[in-house]
C-alpha positions, 0 to 999 in steps of 0.5 A: 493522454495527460496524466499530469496532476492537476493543481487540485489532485497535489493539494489533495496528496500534500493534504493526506501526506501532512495528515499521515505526518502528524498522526503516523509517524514513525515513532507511531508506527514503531509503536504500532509495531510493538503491539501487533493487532491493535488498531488505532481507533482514535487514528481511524476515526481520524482518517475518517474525518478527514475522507479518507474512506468517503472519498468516492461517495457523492457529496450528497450522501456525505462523501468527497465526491471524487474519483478513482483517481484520486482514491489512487493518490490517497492509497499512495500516501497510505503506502508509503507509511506504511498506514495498517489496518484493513483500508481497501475494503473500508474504503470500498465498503463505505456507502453500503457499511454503515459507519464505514465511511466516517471511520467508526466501522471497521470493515475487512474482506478477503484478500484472496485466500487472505483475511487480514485484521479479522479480530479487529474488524466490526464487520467481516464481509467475507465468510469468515467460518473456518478461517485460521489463524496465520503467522504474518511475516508483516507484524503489522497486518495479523491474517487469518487464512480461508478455507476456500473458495473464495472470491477473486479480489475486485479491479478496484480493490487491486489497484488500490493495493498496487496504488499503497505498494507503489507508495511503498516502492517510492518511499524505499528508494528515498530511503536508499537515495539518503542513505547512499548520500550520508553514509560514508566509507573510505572518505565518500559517501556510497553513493558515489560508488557505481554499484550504489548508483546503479541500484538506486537508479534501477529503484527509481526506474521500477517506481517510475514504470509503477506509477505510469502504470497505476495512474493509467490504469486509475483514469481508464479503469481497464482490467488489463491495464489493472493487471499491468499496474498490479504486476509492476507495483509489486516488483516495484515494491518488493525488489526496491525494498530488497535493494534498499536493505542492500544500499543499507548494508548490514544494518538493512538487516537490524530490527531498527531498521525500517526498509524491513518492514516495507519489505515484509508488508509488500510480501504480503501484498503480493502474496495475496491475491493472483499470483505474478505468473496468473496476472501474467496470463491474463496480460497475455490473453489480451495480447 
């Protein structure tokens, strides 16, 4: 099976990756993070305008048109800025939530026992009475925790997830790749050192092995194959982050630093949800 992208699925990436460059960069998402809980509306709408959340819906209804796949590459994009806000259930929500779709309703849903962005959320399609407010180690997504039970997160809502962790993986080990090459230490840049080398390479491997996976999975639409993918992106996304803060050294560790944020968001999306050992059984049972 071909998993190549074809030439209108890298326009389609370029296209989100230059749109996210312009209205989130990362003086906005330092901004984003001095305030915690507010969502940027105008940011939103223009996502929506863009059909971000419409992808998926048929062009008569006013949608893009396209397919899981795609949706995947977008998400991608979405992970590696480290996009806030509750953009899966949006997403999944436009078609059925009115305003959804162009960005001028902002839907959240439970994220397993998780209930991220409820005060900034139009509408809430979890029951959200007796949800309590939770200190997130993420300044950039404020959660609320429910009671339960609660309903297991949708195949579609967990590889759009693992497809936003893999982009965070992909942007971390950039990070650790140009700084071994400009920072210096006794005449040379780290990267020349083989313990450097050895830890960027290992983050590339976790990237690659995530992005087989989310891509096939995205194409198949297997549930297993959804576990698979959501398994590797989130080691991906939180062992790479935990070697970019040690490729950075001490100031891995700064609040200046960046990588401390793509560490803490991936906590959380893995936090949510299955837990690794419970997607690991449902990989087994397959077997």
């Amino acid at each position: 099976m071909d998993f190549q992208l074809t030439d209108d699925q890298r326009a389609l990436r370029q296209g989100v990756r230059d749109l996210l460059a312009g209205r989130f960069d990362r003086d906005a998402l330092r901004a984003a993070v001095d305030v915690p809980g507010h969502l940027d509306r105008e940011l939103w709408r223009a996502l929506g305008e863009a059909g971000f959340f419409a992808l998926r819906l048929p062009e008569a209804d006013g949608g893009v048109g396209l397919g899981l796949p795609e949706a995947v590459l977008v998400f991608e994009e979405a992970g590696r800025v480290l996009l806030p806000g509750p953009l899966v259930a949006t997403h999944l929500a436009a078609g059925t939530v009115p305003g959804a779709a162009t960005g001028e309703t902002v839907v959240t849903d439970a994220d397993g026992e998780l209930l991220p962005w409820l005060d900034a959320s139009d509408v809430v399609l979890a029951d959200a009475s007796g949800a309590a407010p939770l200190r997130s180690v993420d300044p950039l997504t404020p959660l609320h925790r429910l009671p339960g039970p609660y309903a297991p997160r949708t195949p579609e809502a967990v590889l759009l997830t693992a497809a936003e962790q893999l982009g965070s993986a992909g942007r971390t080990c950039e990070m650790a790749v140009q700084h071994a090459r400009e920072r210096e230490q006794f005449g040379q840049p780290i990267g020349a050192f083989q313990a450097v080398k050895h830890l960027c390479a290992q983050m590339l491997v976790r990237t690659e092995l995530a992005r087989a996976a989310v891509y096939a999975a995205a194409v198949t639409g297997d549930p297993v194959e959804t576990a698979a993918a959501e398994l590797l992106a989130d080691e991906a996304a939180v062992r790479n982050a935990r070697d970019c803060v040690q490729v950075h050294g001490g100031m891995g560790f700064t609040w200046e630093a960046d990588v401390h944020l793509h560490l803490k968001r991936a906590w959380v999306r893995a936090g949510a949800g299955r837990t690794a050992r419970e997607t690991e059984e449902v990989l087994a049972a397959a077997l």
